[in-house]
C-alpha positions in Angstrom: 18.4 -16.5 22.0 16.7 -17.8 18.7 15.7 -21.2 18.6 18.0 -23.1 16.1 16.7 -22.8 12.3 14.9 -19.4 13.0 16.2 -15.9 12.7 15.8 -13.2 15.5 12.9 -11.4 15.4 10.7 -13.6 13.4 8.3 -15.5 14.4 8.7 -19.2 13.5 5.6 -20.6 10.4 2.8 -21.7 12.2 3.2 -19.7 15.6 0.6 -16.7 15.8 2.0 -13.2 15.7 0.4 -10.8 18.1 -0.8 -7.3 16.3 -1.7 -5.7 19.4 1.0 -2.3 19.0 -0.8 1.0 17.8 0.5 2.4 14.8 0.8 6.1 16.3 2.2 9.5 14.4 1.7 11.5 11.2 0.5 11.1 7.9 1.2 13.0 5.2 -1.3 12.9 2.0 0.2 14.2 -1.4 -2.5 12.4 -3.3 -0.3 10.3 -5.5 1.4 9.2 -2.5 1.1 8.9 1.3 4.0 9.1 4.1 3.2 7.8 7.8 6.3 8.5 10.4 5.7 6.9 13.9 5.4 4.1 15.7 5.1 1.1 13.9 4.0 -2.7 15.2 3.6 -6.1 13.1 1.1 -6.8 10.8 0.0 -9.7 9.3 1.1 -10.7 5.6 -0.6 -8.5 3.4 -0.1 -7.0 -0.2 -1.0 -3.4 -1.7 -1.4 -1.7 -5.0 0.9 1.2 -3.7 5.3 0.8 -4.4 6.6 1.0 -0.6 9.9 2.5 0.9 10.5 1.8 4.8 12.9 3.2 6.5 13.9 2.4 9.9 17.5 3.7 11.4 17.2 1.2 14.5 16.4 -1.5 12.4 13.7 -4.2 12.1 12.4 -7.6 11.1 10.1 -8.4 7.9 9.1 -11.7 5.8 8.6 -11.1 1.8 7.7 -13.5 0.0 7.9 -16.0 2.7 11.6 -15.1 3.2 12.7 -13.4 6.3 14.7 -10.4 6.4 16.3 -9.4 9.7 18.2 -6.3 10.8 16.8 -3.9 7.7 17.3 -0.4 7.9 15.8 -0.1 4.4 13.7 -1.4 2.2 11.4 -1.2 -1.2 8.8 -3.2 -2.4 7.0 -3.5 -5.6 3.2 -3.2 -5.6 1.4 -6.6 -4.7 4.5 -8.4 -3.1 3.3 -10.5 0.0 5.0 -9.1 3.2 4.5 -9.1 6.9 6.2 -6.8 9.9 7.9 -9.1 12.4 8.8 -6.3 14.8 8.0 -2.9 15.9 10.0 0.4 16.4 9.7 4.1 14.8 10.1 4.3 11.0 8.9 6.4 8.1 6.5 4.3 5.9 6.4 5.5 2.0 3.7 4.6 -0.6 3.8 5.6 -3.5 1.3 5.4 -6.7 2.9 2.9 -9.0 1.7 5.1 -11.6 2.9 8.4 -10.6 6.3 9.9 -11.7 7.7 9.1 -8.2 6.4 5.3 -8.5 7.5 4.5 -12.0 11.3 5.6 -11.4 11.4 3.1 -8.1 9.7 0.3 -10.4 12.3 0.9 -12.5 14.8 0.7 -10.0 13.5 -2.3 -8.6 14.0 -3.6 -12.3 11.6 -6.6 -11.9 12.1 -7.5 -8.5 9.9 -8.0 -6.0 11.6 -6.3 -2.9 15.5 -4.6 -2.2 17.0 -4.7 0.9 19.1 -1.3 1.2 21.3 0.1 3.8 19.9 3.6 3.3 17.8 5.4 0.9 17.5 4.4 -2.9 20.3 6.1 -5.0 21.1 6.3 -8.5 17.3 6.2 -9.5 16.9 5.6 -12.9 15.3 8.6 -15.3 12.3 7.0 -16.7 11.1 8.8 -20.2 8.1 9.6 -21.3 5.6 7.2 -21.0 4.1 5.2 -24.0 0.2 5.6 -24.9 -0.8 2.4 -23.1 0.9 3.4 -20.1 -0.8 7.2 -20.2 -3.9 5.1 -20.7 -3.7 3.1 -17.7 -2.7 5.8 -15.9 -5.9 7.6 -17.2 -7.9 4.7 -16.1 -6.3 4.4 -12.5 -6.9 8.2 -12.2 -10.6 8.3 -13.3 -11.4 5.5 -11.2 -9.6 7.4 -8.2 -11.6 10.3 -8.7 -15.2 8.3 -9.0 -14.7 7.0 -5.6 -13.5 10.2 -4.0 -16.6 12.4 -5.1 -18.8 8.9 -5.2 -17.6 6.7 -2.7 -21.2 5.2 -1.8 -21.8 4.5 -5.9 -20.6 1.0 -6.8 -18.1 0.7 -9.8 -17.4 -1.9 -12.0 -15.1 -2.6 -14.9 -18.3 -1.6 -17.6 -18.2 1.3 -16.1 -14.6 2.3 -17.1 -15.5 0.3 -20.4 -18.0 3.3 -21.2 -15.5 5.8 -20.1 -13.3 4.9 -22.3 -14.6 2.7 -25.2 -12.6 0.1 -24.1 -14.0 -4.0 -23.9 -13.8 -4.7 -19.7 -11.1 -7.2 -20.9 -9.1 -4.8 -22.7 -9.2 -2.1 -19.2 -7.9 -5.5 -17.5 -5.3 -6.5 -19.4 -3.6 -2.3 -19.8 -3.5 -2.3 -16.0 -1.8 -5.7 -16.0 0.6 -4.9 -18.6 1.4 -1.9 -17.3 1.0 -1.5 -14.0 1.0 -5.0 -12.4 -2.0 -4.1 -10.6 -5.9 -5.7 -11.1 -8.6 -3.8 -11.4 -9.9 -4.8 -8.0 -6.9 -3.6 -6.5 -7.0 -0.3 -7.8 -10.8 0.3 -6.3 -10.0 -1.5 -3.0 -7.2 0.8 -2.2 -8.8 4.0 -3.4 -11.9 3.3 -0.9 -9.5 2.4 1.3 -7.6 5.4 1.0 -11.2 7.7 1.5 -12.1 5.3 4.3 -8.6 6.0 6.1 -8.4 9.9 5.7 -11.8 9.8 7.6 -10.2 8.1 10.4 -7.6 10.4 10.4 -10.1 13.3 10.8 -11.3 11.5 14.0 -14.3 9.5 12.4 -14.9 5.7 13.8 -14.5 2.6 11.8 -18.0 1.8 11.1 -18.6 5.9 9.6 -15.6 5.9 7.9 -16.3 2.3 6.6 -19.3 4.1 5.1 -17.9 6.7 4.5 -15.5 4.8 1.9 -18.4 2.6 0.5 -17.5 -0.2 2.4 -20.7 -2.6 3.1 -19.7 -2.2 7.1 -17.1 -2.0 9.4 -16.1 -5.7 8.8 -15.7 -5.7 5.2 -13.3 -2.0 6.0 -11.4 -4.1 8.2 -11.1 -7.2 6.6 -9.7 -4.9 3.6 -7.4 -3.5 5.9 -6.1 -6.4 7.0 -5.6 -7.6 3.4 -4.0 -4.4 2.2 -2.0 -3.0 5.2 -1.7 -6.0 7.3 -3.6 -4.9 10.4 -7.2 -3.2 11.3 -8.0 0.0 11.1 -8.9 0.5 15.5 -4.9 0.3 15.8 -4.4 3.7 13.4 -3.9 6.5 15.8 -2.7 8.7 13.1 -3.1 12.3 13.0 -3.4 14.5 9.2 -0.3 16.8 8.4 -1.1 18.9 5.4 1.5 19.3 3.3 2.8 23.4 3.0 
């Protein structure tokens, strides 16, 4: 039984959470978005530049935003929202782009909030419209910068960079990803080299390869970005690559 004060299935502030479990199954990569379905463990608190649905039909335990949530079946959370796994099980883990068509309708639904506890999957999703010209631009920006580090991954890139792309001030490619996609420019290139970085562990590479492999300085800075981004390091991926048909 819980300790009084706590709820079951988290672990109490201050106590140390094991992140032992393996995080086996399938990935599949649609580019704009990712879908793992498998075993699932805790992580540590983390926060990425991707929107996230999880679904879990036996339930499980998470803390967002320092609040604990116990007994969810579903839930979505906005890009950058602090959140940590309190429990394991099987689930289906969603991200999506938060500027890709899919991304910008659950934004919408999550309406400015940072996380939605849901009994099942999201339903009456709003119809976002077309997209103004600073959006289109950030999404230009995010998708430029995405496909640097996919054909360039060892090639460092910084915010001038993107300024001489597109004749923008660094300040000015700052504040359009802000406004419009909540995200900061160092987000954006953490998770695309961590996106290159995982796929190559998927395809059976080891951490320090596919830490170079995703421009990483070495296998510690891969894994402390792991940590940060998906709450636990990358030697407790055993994933394997479904293509999509």
């Amino acid at each position: 039984m819980p300790s009084p004060g706590t709820v079951k299935g988290i672990k109490p502030r201050g106590r140390r959470v094991e992140h032992r479990i393996a995080w086996q199954g399938d990935v599949v990569d649609n580019g704009d978005a990712a879908h793992y379905s498998g075993v699932f463990g805790s992580t540590r608190v983390h926060r990425h530049y991707a929107v996230q649905l999880i679904e879990c039909p036996t339930r499980f335990a998470i803390v967002v935003d320092e609040q604990p949530h116990d007994g969810v079946a579903v839930i979505l959370l906005d890009t950058n929202v602090p959140h940590a796994i309190r429990s394991s099980g099987i689930g289906n883990f969603s991200y999506f782009a938060p500027h890709s068509e899919r991304g910008r309708q659950l934004r919408a639904f999550l309406d400015g909030r940072g996380a939605v506890v849901l009994d099942g999957p999201p339903s009456a999703i709003p119809v976002v419209g077309d997209a103004g010209d600073r959006h289109q631009l950030a999404v230009a920006i995010v998708t430029w910068v995405g496909a640097q580090i996919a054909s360039n991954p060892l090639t460092p890139l910084r915010t001038a960079d993107v300024s001489s792309q597109f004749h923008l001030s660094e300040s000015a490619i700052l504040r359009v990803l802000r406004d419009e996609l909540a995200v900061t420019f160092s987000s954006v290139v953490k998770w695309e080299r961590l996106c290159v970085a995982l796929r190559l562990i998927v395809e059976g590479e080891s951490v320090t390869e596919a830490a170079a492999g995703g421009g990483f300085f070495d296998g510690p800075h891969f894994t402390r970005v792991c940590n940060e981004m998906l709450g636990l390091p990358p030697k407790l991926l055993d994933v394997g690559l479904v293509r999509p048909g």
